[in-house]
C-alpha positions in Angstrom: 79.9 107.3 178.2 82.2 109.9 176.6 84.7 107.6 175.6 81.9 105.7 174.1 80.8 108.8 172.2 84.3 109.4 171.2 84.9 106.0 169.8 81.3 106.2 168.0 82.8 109.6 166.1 86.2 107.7 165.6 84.1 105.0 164.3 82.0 107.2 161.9 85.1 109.4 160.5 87.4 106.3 159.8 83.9 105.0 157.1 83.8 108.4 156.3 87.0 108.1 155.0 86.8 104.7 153.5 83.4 105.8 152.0 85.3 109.1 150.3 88.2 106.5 149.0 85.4 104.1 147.8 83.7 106.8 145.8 86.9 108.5 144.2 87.5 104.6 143.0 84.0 104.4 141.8 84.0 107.9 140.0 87.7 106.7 138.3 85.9 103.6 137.1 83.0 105.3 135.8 85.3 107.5 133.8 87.4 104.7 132.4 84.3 103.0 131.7 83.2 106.0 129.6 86.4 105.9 127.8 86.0 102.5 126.8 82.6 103.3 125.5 83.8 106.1 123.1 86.7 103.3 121.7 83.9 100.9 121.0 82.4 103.3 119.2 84.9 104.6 117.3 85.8 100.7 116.6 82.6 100.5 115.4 82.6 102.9 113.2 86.1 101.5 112.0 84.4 98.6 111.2 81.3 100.1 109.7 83.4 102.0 107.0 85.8 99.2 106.5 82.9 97.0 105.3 81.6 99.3 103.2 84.9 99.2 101.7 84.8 95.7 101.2 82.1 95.2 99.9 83.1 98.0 97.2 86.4 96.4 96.9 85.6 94.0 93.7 83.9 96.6 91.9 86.9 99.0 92.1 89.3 96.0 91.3 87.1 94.8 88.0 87.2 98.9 87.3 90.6 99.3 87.7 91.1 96.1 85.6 88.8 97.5 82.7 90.5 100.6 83.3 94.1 98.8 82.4 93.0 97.1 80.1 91.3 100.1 77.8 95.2 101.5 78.4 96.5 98.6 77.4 95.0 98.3 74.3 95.6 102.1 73.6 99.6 101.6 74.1 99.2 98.7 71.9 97.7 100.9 69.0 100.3 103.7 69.7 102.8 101.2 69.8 102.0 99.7 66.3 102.0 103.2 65.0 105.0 104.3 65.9 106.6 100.6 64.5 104.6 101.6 61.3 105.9 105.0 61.2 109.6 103.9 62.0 109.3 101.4 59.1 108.1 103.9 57.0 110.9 106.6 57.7 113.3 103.7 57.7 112.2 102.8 53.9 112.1 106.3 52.8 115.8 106.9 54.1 116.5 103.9 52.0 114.6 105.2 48.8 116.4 108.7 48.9 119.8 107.0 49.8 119.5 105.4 46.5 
């Protein structure tokens, strides 16, 4: 009956042990679980803010295109000024030449 005991014991230590191995694997794979959580989050709020950018992305471009284009014509008008000037300077040098 002893060694019957005994083995019972053995027997009870040895799931013991499994049962402590099982739970350190179950406590690692809550704990990866909970880190892929947080990265689905954080992709989710990736994606939330890159939507938002999209869908603000042909305003900005038609903006920026109005935007080049009021610079455009402003270069334009300096540039006929200065042409203007430079013709004007360049006939005056002529008049006091002669």
């Amino acid at each position: 009956m002893h060694k019957g005991v005994q083995k019972y014991q053995e027997t009870l230590r040895k799931y013991d042990e499994d049962r402590s191995k099982v739970q350190v694997l179950v406590d690692e794979a809550k704990l990866g679980e909970d880190g892929l959580k947080a990265q689905v989050l954080s992709f989710e709020k990736d994606n939330c803010a890159l939507k938002e950018q999209k869908k603000s992305f042909p305003l900005k471009l038609l903006q920026d295109a109005k935007d080049w284009q009021e610079k455009h014509v402003r270069l334009s008008e300096e540039i006929k000024v200065y042409h203007k000037t430079q013709t004007e300077l360049e006939n005056a040098l002529v008049h006091k030449e002669n």
